[in-house]
N, CA, C and O atoms as a printed pandas DataFrame, in Angstrom:
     atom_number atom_name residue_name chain_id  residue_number  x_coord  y_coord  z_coord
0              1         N          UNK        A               1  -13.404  -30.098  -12.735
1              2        CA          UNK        A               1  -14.571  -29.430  -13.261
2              3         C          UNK        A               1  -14.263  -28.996  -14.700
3              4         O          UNK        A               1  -13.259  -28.367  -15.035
4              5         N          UNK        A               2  -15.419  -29.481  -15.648
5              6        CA          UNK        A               2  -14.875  -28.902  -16.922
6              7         C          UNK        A               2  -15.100  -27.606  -16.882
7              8         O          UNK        A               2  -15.448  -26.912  -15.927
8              9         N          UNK        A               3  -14.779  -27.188  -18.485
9             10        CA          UNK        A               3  -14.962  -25.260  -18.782
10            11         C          UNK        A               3  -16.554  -25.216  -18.986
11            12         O          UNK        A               3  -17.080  -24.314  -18.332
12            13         N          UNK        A               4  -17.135  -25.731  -19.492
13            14        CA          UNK        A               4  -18.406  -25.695  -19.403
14            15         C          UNK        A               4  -19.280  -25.505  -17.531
15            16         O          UNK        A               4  -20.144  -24.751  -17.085
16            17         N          UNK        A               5  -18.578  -26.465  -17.031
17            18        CA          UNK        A               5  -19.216  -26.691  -15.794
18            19         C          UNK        A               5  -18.922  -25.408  -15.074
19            20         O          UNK        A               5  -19.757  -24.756  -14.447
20            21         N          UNK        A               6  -17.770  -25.135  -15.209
21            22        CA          UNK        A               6  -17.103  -23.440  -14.587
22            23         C          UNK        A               6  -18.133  -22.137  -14.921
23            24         O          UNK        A               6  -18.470  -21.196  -14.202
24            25         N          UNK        A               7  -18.543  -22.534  -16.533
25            26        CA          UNK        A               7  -19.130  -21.242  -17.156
26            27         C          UNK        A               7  -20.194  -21.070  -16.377
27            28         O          UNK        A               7  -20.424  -19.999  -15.815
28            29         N          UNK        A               8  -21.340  -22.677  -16.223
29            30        CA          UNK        A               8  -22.451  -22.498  -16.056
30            31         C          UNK        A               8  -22.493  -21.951  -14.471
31            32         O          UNK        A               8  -23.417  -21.312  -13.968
32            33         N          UNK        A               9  -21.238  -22.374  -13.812
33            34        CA          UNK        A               9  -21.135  -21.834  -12.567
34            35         C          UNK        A               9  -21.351  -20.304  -12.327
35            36         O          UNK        A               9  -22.234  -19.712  -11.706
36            37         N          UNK        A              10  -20.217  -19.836  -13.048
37            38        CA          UNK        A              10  -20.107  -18.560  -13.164
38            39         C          UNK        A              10  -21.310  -17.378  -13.769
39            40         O          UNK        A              10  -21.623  -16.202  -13.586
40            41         N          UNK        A              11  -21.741  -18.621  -14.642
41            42        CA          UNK        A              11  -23.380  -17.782  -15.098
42            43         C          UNK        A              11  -24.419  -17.593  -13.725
43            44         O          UNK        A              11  -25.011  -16.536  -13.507
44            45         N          UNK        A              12  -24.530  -18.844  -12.821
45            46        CA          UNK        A              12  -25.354  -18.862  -11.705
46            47         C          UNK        A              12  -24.830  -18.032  -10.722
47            48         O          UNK        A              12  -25.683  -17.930   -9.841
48            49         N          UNK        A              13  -23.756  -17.339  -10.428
49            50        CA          UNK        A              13  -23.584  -16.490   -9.550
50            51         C          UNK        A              13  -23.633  -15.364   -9.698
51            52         O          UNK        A              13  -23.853  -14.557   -8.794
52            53         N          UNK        A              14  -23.355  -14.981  -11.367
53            54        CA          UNK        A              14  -23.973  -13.357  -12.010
54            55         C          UNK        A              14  -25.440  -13.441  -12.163
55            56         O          UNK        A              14  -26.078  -12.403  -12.337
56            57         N          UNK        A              15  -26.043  -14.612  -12.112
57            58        CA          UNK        A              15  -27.710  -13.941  -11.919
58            59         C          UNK        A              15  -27.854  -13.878  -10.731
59            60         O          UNK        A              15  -28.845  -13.154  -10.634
60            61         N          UNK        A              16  -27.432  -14.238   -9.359
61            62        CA          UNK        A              16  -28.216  -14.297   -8.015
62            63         C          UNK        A              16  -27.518  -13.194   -8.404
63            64         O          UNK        A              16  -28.067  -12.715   -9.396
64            65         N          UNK        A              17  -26.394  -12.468   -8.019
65            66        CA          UNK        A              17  -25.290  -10.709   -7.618
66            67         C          UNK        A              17  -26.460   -9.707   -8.921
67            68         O          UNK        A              17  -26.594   -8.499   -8.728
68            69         N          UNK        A              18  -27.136  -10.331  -10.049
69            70        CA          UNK        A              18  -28.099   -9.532  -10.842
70            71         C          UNK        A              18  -28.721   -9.441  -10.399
71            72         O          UNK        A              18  -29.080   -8.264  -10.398
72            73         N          UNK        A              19  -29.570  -10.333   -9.564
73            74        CA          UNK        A              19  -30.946  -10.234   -9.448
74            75         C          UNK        A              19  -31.200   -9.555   -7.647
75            76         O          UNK        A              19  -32.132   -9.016   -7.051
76            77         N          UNK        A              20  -30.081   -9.883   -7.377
77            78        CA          UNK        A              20  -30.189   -9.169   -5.639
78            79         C          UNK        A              20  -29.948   -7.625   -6.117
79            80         O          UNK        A              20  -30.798   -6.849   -5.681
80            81         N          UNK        A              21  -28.690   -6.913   -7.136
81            82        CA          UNK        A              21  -28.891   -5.411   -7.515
82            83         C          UNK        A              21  -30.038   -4.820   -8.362
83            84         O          UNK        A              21  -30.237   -3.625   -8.584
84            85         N          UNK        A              22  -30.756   -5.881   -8.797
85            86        CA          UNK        A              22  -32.140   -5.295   -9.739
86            87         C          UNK        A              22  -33.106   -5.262   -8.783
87            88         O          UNK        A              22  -34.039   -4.490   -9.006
88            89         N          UNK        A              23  -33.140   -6.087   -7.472
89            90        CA          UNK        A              23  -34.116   -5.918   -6.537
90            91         C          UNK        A              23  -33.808   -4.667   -5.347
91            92         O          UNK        A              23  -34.632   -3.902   -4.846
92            93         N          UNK        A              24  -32.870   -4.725   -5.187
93            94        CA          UNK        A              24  -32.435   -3.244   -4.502
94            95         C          UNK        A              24  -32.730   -2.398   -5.478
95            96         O          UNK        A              24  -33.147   -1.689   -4.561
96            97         N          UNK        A              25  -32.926   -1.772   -6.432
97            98        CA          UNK        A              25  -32.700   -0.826   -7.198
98            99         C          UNK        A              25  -34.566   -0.833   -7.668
99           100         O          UNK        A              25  -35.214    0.080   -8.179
100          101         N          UNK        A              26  -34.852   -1.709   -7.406
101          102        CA          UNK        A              26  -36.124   -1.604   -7.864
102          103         C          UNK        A              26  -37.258   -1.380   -6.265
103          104         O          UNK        A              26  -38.220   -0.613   -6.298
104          105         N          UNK        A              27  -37.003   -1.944   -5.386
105          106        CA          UNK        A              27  -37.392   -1.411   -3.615
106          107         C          UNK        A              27  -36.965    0.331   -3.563
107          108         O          UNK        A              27  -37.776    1.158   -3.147
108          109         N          UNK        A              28  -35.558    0.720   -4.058
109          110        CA          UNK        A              28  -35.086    2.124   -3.994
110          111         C          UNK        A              28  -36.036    2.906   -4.715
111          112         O          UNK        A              28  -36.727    3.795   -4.219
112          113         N          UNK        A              29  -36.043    2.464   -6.147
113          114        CA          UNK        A              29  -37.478    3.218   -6.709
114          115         C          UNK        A              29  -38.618    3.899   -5.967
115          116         O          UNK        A              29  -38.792    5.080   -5.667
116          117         N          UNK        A              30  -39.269    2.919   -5.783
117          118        CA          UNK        A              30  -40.562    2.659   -4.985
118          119         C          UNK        A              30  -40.471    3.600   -3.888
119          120         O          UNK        A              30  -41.139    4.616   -4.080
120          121         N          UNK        A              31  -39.715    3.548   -2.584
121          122        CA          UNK        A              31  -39.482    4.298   -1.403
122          123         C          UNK        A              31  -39.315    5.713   -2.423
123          124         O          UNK        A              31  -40.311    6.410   -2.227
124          125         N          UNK        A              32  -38.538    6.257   -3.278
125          126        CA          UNK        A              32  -38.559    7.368   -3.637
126          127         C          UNK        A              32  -39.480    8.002   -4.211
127          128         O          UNK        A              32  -39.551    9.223   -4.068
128          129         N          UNK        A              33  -40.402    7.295   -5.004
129          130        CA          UNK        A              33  -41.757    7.641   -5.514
130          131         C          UNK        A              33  -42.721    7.952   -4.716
131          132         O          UNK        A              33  -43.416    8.956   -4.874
132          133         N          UNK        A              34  -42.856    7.145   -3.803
133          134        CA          UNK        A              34  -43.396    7.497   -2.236
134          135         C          UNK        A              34  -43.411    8.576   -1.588
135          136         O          UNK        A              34  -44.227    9.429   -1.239
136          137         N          UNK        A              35  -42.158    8.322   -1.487
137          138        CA          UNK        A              35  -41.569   10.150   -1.273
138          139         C          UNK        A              35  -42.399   11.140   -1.821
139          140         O          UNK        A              35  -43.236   11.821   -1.229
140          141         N          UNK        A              36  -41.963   11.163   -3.496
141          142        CA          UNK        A              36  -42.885   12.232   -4.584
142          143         C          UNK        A              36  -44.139   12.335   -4.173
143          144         O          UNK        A              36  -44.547   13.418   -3.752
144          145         N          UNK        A              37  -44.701   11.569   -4.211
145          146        CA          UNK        A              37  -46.459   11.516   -3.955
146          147         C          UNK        A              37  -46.265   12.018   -2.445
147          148         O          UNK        A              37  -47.244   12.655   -2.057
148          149         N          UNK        A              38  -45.451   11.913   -1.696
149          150        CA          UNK        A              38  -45.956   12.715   -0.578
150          151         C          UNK        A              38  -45.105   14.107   -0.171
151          152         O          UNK        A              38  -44.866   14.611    0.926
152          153         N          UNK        A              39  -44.771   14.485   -1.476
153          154        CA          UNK        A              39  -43.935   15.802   -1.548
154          155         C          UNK        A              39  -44.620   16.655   -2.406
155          156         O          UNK        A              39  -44.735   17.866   -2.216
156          157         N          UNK        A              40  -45.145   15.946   -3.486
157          158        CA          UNK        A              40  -45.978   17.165   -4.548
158          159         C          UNK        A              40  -47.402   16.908   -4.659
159          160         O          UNK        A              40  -47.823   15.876   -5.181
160          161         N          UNK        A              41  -48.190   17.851   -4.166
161          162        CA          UNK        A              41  -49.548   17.423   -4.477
162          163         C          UNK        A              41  -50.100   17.438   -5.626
163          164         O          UNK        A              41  -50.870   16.632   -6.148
164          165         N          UNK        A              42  -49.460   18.858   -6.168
165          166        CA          UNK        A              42  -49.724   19.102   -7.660
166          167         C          UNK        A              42  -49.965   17.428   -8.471
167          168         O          UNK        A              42  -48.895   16.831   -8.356
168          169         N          UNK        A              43  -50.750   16.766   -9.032
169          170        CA          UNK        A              43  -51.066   15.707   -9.481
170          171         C          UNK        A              43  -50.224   16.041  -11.244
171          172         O          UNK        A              43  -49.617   15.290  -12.008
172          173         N          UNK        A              44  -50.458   16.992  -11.289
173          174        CA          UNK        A              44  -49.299   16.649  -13.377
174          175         C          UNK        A              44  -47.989   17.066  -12.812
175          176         O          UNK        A              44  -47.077   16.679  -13.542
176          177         N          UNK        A              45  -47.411   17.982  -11.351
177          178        CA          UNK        A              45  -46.141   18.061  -11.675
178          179         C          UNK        A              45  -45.683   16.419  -11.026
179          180         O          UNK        A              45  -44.795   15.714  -11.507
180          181         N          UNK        A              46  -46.444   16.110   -9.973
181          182        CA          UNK        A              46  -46.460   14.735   -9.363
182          183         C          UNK        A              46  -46.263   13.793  -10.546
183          184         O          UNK        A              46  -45.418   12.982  -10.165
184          185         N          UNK        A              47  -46.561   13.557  -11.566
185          186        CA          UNK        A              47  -47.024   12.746  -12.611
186          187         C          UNK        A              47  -45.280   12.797  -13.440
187          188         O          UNK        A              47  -44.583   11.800  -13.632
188          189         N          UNK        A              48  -44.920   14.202  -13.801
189          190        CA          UNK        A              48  -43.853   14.695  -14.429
190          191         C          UNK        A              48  -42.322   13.931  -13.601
191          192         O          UNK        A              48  -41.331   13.328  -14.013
192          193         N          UNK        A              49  -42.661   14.222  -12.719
193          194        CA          UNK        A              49  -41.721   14.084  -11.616
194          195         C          UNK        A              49  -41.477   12.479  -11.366
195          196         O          UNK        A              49  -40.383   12.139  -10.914
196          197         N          UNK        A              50  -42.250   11.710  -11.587
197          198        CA          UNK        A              50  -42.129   10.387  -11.167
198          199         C          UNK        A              50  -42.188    9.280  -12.250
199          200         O          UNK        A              50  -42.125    8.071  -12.025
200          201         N          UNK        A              51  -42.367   10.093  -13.900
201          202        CA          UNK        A              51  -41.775    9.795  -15.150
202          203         C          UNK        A              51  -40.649   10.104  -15.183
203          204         O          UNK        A              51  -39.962    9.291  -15.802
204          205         N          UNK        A              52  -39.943   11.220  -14.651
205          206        CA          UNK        A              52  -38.475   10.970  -14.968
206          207         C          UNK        A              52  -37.612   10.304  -13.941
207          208         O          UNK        A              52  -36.414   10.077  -14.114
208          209         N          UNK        A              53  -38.514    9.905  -12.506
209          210        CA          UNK        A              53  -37.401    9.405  -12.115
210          211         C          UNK        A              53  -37.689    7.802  -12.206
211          212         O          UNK        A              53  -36.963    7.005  -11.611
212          213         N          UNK        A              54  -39.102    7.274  -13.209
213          214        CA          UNK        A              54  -39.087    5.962  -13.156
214          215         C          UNK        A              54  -37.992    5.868  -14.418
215          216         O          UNK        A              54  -37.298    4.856  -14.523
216          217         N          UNK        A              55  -37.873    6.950  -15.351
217          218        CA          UNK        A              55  -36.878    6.539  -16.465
218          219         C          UNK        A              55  -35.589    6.632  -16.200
219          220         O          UNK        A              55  -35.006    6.464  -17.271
220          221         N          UNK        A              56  -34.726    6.832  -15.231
221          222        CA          UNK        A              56  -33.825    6.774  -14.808
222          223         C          UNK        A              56  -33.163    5.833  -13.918
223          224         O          UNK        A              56  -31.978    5.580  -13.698
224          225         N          UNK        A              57  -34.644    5.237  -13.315
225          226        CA          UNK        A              57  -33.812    3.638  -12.974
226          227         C          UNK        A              57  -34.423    2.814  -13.617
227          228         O          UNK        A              57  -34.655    2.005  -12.718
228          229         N          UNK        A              58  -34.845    2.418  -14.457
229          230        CA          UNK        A              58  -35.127    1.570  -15.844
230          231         C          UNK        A              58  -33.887    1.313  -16.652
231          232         O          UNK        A              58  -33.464    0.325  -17.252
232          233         N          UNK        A              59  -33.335    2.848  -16.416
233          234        CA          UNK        A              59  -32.009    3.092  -17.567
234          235         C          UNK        A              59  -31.155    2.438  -16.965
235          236         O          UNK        A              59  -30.485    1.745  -17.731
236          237         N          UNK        A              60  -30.810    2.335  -15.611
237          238        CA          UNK        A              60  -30.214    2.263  -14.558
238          239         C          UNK        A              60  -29.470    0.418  -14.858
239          240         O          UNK        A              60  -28.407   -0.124  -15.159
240          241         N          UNK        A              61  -31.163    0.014  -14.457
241          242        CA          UNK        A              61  -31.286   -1.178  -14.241
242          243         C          UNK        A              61  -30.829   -2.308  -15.689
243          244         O          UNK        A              61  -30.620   -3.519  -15.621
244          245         N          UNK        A              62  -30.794   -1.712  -16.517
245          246        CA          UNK        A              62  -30.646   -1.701  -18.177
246          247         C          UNK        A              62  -28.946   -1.761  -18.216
247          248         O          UNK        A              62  -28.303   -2.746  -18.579
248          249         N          UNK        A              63  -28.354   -0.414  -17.737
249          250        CA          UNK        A              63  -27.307   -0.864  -17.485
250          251         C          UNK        A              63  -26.908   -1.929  -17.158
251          252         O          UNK        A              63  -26.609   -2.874  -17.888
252          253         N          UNK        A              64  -26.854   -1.815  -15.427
253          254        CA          UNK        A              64  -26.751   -3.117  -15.031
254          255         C          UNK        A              64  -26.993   -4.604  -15.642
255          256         O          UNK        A              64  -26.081   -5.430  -15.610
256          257         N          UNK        A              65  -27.981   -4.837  -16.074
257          258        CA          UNK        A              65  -28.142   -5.728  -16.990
258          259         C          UNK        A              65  -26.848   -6.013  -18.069
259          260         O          UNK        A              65  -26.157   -7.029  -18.139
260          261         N          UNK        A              66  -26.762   -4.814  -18.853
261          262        CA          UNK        A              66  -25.892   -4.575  -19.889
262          263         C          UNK        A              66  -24.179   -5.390  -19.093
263          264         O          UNK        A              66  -23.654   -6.357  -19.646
264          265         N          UNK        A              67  -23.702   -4.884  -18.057
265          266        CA          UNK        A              67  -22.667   -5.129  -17.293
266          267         C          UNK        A              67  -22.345   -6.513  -17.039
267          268         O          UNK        A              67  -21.331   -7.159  -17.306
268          269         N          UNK        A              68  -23.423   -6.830  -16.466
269          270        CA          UNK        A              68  -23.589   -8.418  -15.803
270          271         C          UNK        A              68  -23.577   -9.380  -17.222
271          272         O          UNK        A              68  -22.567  -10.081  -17.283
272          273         N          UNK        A              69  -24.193   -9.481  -17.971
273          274        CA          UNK        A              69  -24.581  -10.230  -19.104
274          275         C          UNK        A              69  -23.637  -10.063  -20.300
275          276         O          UNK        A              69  -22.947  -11.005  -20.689
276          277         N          UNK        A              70  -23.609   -8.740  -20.934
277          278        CA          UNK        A              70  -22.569   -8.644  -21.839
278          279         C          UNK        A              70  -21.113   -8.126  -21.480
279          280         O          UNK        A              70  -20.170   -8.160  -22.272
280          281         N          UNK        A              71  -21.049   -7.594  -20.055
281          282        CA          UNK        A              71  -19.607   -6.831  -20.212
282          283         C          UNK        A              71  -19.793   -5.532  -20.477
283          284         O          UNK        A              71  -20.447   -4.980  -21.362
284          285         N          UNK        A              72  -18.952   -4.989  -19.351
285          286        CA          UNK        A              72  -18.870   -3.585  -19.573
286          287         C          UNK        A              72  -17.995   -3.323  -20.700
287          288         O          UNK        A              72  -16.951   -3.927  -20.946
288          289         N          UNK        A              73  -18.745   -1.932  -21.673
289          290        CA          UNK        A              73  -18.147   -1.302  -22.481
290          291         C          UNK        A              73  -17.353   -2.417  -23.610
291          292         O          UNK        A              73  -16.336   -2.147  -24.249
292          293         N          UNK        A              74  -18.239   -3.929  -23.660
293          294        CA          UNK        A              74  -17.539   -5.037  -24.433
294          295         C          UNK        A              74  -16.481   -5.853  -23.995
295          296         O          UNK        A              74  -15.778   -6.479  -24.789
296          297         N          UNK        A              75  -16.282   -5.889  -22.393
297          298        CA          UNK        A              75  -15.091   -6.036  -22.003
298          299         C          UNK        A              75  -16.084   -7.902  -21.223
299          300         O          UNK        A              75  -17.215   -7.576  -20.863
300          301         N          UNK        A              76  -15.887   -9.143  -21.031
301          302        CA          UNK        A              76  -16.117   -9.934  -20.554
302          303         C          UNK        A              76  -16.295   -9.796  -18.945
303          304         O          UNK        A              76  -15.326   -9.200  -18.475
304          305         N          UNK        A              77  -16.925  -10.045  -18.296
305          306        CA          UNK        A              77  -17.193  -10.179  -16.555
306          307         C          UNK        A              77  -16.928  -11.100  -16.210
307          308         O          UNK        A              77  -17.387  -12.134  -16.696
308          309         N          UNK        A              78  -15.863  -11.062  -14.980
309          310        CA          UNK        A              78  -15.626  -12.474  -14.020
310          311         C          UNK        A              78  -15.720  -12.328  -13.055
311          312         O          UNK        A              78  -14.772  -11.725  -12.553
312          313         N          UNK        A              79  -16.899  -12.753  -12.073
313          314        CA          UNK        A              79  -17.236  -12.438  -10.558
314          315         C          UNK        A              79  -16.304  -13.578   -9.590
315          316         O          UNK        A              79  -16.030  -14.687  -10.048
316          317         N          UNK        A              80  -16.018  -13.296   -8.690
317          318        CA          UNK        A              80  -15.633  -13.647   -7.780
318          319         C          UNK        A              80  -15.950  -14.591   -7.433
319          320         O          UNK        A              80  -17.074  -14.354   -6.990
320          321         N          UNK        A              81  -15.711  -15.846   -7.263
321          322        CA          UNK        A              81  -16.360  -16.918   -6.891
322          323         C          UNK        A              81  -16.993  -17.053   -5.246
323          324         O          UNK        A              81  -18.006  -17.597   -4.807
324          325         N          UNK        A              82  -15.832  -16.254   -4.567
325          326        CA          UNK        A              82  -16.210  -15.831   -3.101
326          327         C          UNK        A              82  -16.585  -14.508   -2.395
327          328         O          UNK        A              82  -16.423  -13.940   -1.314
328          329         N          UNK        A              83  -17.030  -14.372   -3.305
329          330        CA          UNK        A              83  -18.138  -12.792   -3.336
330          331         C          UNK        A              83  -19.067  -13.468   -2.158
331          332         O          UNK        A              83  -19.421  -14.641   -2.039
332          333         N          UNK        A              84  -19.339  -12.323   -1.328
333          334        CA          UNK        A              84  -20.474  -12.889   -0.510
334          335         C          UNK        A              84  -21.535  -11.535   -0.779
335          336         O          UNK        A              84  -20.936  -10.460   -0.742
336          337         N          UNK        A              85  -22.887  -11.453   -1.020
337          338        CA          UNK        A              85  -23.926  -10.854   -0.727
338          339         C          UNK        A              85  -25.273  -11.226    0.395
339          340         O          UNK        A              85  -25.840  -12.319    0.396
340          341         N          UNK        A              86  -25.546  -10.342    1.106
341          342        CA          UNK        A              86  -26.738  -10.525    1.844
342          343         C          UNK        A              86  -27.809  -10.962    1.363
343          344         O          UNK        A              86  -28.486   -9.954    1.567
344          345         N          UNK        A              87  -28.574  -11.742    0.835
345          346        CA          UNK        A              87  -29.410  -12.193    0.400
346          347         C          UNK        A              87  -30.547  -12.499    1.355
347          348         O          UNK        A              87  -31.071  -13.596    1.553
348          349         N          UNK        A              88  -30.865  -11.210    1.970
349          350        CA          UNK        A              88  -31.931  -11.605    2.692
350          351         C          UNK        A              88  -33.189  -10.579    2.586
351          352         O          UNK        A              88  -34.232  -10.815    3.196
């Protein structure tokens, strides 16, 4: 296998391990907002409350992004080739 063929490998297994933690993290959202709306009736503190916690997994997810794609803190990522995730 060339280095190319390795990379593109290695690129296709950091987007499925990306895209399965951006979809958990984005289902987690949701169930917690849920929550809010059925914890505060108040409609502006309701409103307040579910701006900061949509900006916190945005930031979240941003990270992550940041990790997977560029490397933490500038440092290169090498996943596991036999990483297993649930993908279901």
């Amino acid at each position: 296998m060339s280095k190319d063929e390795v990379k593109s490998k290695d690129n296709d297994v950091k987007e499925v391990h990306y895209n399965y933690f951006q979809g958990q993290l984005q289902t987690l959202a949701g169930k917690v907002l849920t929550i809010v709306d059925a914890s505060i009736p108040d409609k502006q503190q309701n409103k307040c409350v579910k701006d900061l916690i949509k900006a916190e997994f945005h930031r979240k997810i941003h990270d992550l992004q940041e990790f997977y794609w560029k490397g933490q803190k500038g440092h290169s990522v090498s996943l596991d080739q036999d990483s297993k995730l649930p993908l279901n």
